[in-house]
ZAMISE-944925 format. One record per residue (C-alpha): x, y, z. Coordinates in pm, 1 decimal, m for minus. Layout:
# residues N
> X, Y, Z
...
END
This chain:
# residues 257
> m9909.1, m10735.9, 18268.4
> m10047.2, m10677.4, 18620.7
> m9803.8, m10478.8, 18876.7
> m9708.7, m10686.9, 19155.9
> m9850.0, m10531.9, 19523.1
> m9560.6, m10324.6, 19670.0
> m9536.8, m10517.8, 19957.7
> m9392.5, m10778.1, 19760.2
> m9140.1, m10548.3, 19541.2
> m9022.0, m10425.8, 19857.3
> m8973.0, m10764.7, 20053.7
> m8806.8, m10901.0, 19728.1
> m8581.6, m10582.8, 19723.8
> m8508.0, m10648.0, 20120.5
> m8427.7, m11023.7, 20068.6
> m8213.5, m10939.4, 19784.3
> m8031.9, m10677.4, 19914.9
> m7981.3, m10916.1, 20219.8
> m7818.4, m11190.7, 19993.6
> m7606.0, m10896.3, 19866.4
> m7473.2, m10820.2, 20235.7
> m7444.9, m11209.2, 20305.6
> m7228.8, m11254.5, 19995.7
> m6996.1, m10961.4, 20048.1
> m6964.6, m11091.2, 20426.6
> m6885.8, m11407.7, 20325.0
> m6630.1, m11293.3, 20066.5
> m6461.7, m11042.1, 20303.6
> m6414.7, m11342.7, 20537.3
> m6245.5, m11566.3, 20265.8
> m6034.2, m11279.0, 20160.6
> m5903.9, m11201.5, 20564.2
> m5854.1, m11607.0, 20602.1
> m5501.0, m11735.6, 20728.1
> m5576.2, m12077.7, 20570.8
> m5457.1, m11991.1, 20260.4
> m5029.7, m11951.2, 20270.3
> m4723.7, m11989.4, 20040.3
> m4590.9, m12321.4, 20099.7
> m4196.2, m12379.8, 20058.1
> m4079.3, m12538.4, 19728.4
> m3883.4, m12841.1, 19879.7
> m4248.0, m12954.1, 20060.8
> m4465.3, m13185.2, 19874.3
> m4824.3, m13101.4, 19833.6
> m4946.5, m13382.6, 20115.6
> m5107.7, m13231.6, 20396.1
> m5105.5, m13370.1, 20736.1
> m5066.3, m13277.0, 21137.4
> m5031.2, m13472.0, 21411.1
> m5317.3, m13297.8, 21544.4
> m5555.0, m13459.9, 21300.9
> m5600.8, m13751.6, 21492.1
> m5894.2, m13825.8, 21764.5
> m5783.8, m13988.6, 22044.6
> m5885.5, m13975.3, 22400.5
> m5934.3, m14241.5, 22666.9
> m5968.4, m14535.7, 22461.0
> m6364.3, m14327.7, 22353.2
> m6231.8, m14308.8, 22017.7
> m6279.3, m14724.1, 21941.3
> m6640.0, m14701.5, 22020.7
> m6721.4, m14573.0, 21644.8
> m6649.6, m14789.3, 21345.9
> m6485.6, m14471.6, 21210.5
> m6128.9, m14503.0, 21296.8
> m6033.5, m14148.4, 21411.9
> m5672.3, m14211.1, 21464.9
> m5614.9, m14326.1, 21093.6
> m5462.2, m14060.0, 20899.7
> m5174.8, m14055.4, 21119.4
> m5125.5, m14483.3, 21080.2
> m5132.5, m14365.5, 20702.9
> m4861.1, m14134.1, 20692.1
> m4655.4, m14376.3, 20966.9
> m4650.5, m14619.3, 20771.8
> m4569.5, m14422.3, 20461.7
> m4275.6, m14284.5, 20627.5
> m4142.8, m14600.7, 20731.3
> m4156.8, m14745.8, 20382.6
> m3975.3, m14403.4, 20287.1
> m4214.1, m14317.6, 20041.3
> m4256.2, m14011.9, 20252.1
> m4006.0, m13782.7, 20426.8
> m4207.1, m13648.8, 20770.9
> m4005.8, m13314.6, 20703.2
> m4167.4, m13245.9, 20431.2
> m4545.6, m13298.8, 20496.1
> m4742.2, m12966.1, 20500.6
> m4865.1, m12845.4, 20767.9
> m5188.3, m12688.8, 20775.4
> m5367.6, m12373.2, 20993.0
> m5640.6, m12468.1, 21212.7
> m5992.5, m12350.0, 21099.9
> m6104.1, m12030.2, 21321.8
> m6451.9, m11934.7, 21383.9
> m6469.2, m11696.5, 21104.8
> m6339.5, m11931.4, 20823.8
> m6631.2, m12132.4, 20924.3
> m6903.2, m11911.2, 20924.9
> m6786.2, m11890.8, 20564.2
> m7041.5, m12147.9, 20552.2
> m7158.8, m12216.5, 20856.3
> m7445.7, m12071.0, 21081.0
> m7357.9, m11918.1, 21416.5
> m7691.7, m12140.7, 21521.6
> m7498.6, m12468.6, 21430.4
> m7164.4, m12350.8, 21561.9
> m7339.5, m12238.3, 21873.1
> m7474.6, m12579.0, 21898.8
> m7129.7, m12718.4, 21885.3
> m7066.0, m12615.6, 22241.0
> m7301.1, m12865.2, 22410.4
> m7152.6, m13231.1, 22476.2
> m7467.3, m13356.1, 22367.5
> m7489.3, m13225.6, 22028.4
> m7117.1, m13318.4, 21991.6
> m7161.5, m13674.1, 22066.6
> m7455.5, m13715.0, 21819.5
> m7297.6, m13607.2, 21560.4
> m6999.7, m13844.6, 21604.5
> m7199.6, m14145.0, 21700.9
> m7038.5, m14190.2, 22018.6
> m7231.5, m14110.7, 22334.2
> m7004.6, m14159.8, 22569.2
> m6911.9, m13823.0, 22448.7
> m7180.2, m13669.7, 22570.4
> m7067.5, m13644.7, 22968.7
> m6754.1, m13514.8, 22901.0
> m6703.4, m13111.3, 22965.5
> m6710.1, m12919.1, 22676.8
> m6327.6, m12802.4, 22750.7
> m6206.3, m13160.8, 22728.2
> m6466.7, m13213.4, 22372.2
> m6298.5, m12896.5, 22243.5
> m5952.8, m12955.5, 22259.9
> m5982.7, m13357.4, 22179.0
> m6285.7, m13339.3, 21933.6
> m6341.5, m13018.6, 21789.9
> m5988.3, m12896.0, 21741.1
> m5872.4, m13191.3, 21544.1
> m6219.2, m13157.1, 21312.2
> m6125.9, m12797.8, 21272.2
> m5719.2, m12870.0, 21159.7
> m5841.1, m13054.4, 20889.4
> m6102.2, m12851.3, 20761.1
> m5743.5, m12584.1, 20723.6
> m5578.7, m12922.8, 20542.8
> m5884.4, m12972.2, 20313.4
> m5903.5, m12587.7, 20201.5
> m5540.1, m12560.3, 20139.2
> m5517.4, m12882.3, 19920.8
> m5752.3, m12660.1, 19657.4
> m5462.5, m12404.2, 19653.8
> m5183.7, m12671.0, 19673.8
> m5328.5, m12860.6, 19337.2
> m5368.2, m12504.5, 19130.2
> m5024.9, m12447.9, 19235.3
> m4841.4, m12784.1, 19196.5
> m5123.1, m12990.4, 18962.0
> m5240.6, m13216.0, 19242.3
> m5275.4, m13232.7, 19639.9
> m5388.3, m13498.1, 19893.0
> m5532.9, m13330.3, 20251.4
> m5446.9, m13681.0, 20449.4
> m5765.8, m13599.2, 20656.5
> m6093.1, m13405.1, 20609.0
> m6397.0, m13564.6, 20361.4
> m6650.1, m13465.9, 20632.4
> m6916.5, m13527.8, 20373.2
> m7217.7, m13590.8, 20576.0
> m7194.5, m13229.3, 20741.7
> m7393.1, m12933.8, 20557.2
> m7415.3, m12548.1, 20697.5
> m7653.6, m12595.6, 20961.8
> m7603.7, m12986.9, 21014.3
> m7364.5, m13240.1, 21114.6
> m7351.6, m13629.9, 21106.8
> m7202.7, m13920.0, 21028.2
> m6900.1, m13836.7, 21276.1
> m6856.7, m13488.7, 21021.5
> m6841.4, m13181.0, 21221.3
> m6783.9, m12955.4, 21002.3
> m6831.2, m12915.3, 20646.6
> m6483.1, m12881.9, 20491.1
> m6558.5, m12965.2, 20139.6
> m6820.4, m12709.7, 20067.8
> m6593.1, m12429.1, 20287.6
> m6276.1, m12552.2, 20035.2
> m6520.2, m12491.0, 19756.4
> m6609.8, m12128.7, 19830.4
> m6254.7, m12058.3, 19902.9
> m6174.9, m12175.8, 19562.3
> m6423.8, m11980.6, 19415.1
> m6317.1, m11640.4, 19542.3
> m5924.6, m11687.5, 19549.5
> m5871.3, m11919.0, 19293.0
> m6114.7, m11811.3, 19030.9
> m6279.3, m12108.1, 19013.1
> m6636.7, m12108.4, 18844.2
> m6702.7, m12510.2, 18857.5
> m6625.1, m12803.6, 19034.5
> m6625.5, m13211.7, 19039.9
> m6647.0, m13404.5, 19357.5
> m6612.5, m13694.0, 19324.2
> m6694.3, m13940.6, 19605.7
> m6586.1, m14264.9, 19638.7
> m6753.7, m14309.2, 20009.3
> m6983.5, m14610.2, 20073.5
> m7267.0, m14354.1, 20161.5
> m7390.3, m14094.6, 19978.3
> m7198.7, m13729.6, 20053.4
> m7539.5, m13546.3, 20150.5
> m7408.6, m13255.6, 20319.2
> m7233.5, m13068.0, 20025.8
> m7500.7, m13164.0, 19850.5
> m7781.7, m12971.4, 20042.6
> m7523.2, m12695.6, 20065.4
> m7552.5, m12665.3, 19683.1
> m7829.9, m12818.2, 19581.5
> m8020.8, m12474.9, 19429.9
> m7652.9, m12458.9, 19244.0
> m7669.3, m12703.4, 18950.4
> m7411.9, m12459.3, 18774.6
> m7162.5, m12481.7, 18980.5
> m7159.1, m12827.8, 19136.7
> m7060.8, m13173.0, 18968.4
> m7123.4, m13465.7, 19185.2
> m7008.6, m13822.7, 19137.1
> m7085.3, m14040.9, 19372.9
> m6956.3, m14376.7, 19386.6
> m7090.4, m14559.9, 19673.7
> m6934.3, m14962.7, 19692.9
> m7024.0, m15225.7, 19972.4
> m6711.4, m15164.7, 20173.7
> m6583.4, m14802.4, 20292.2
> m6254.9, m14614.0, 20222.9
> m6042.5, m14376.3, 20375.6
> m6196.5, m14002.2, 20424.6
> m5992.6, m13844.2, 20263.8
> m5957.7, m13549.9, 19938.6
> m5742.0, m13588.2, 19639.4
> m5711.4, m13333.1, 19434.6
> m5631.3, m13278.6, 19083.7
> m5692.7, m12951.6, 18915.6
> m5755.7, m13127.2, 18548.5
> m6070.8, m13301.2, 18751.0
> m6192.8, m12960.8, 18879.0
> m6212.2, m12807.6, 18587.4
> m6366.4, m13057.1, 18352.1
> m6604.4, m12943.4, 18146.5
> m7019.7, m12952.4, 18154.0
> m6992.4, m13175.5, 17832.6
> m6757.0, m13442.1, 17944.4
> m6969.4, m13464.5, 18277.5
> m7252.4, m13563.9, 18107.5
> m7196.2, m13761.2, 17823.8
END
């Protein structure tokens, strides 16, 4: 067997040892997060804020999307008094480091240019506004429900099932966003599970009428540790994740047969 030049042992030691340092970064980041809390006994595991919704100027109703939905949802669960307001969860806002969990400071960087902001969301009036006014009515709302999505995963361990009201941003990968999905909150929840909830493998299941391509780049040299089920219909549904910890930890066999 013929040695391989050591220029190559020691650029495959370098990039190696660089995965090493990007792994324990990324870990040390999930293990300082604030997204993860204790929630109190009397709350059910539904996860909502006021802040999730996307509303400015009437800009919102120029995107099929409807970005003030998820608080119609829980109105109009209150008012049937299926649901008691006081005892919604209410989630942490994402901060810059939870995202970098995932995230490159390249595509977050980009994130701070009205432009980029308003392609992503398919809405170009967007793209005039100051970035202070995009950040507090665009951004901030994208980022509270990212903190809803990641704390459903530790809601269903603990109670057997969680709903994040908002969040399904499926279209958005590390370095991409689209599709009106800023940020990618199902691949973050899924590292977070992995490291505090000793989680090896998980299901997604997606029941969106387009295919969920940004977790799916995120993981695609991962065919371990990533189930995907996508169930795209002619009509679209609510963006939304439901979790049940039975789903999540179905086995390889029942996936595939």
């Amino acid at each position: 067997m013929s040695t391989p030049p050591q220029h190559l042992s020691h650029s495959a030691a370098a990039a190696a040892s660089s995965s090493s340092t990007g792994e324990t970064l990324r870990r040390n980041r999930i293990m300082s997060s604030k997204l993860y809390f204790d929630v109190a006994p009397h709350k059910v595991p539904i996860i909502y804020s006021a802040g999730y919704d996307i509303a400015f100027l009437g800009i919102e109703k120029l995107h099929p999307f409807d970005s003030s939905k998820w608080g119609r949802i829980c109105q109009f669960l209150i008012s049937a008094k299926l649901l008691d307001k006081k005892h919604l969860v209410e989630p942490v806002e994402a901060s810059t480091d939870d995202l970098l969990v995932v995230h490159t400071q390249k595509y977050l960087a980009s994130l701070k240019n009205s432009v980029n902001v308003a392609t992503i969301m398919e809405v170009p009036p967007v793209a005039i506004l100051p970035i202070c006014i995009v950040e507090k009515k665009v951004l901030n709302p994208f980022r509270k429900q990212v903190g809803g999505t990641i704390l459903a995963a530790k809601l269903a361990k603990e109670r057997g099932w969680a709903i994040n009201v908002g969040g399904g941003f499926h279209h958005c990968s590390a370095d991409n966003g689209g599709g009106f999905c800023m940020y990618a909150d199902i691949s973050l929840c899924i590292h977070f599970a992995f490291v505090r909830l000793n989680v090896s493998r998980v299901l997604v299941i997606d029941l969106d009428a387009h295919q969920g391509n940004g977790h799916e780049r995120d993981f695609s040299n991962d065919s371990m540790t990533l189930f995907l089920l996508s169930c795209m219909q002619s009509f679209s549904v609510c963006h939304g994740n439901f979790f049940t910890w039975n789903v999540c930890e179905t086995r390889e066999d029942e996936i595939h047969s």
